[in-house]
C-alpha positions, -999 to 999 in steps of 0.1 A, spaced: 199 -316 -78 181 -281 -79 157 -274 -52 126 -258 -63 142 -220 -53 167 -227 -77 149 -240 -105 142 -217 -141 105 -210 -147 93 -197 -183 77 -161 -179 57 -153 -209 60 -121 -224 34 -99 -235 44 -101 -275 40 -138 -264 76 -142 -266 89 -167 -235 122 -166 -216 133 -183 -187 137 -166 -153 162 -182 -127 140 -183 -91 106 -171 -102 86 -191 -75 106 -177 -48 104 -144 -64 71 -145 -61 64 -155 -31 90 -131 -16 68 -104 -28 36 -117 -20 50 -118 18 57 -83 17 22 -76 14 26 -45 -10 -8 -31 -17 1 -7 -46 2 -22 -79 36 2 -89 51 -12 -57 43 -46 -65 59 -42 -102 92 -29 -88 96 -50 -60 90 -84 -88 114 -63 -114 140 -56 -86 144 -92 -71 142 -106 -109 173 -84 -119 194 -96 -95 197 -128 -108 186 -127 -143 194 -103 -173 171 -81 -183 176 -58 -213 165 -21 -202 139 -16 -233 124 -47 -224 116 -37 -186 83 -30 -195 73 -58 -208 90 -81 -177 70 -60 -152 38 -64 -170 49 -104 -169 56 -104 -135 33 -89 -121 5 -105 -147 22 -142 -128 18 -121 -93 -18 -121 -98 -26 -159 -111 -13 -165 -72 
């Protein structure tokens, strides 16, 4: 059994488009405990920690960041 770190959470896109990202609560909350105050910062840091474990396509890093950090800010 997965723990929750482990588990794939859909991100949605901004075309609306979903795809499924491999530790996005942790993610999250790693960045949210590095209380980053600039919104850039914030974007890299998300795009960064998701790259590391997932596969994002380098035309589509745009709209991952906008995801991310859109999910960032429902927190």
């Amino acid at each position: 059994m997965k723990n929750n770190s482990e588990e794939i959470r859909k991100l949605t896109l901004p075309n609306g488009s979903q795809v499924g990202i491999l530790n996005l609560e942790s993610i999250l909350s790693e960045v949210a405990g590095l209380k980053l105050a600039d919104d850039a910062a914030i974007r890299k840091a998300l795009l960064d920690r998701v790259k590391a474990s997932n596969y994002v396509a380098s035309g589509a890093e745009a709209d991952y960041s906008a995801a991310l950090f859109n999910e960032y800010r429902k927190r």
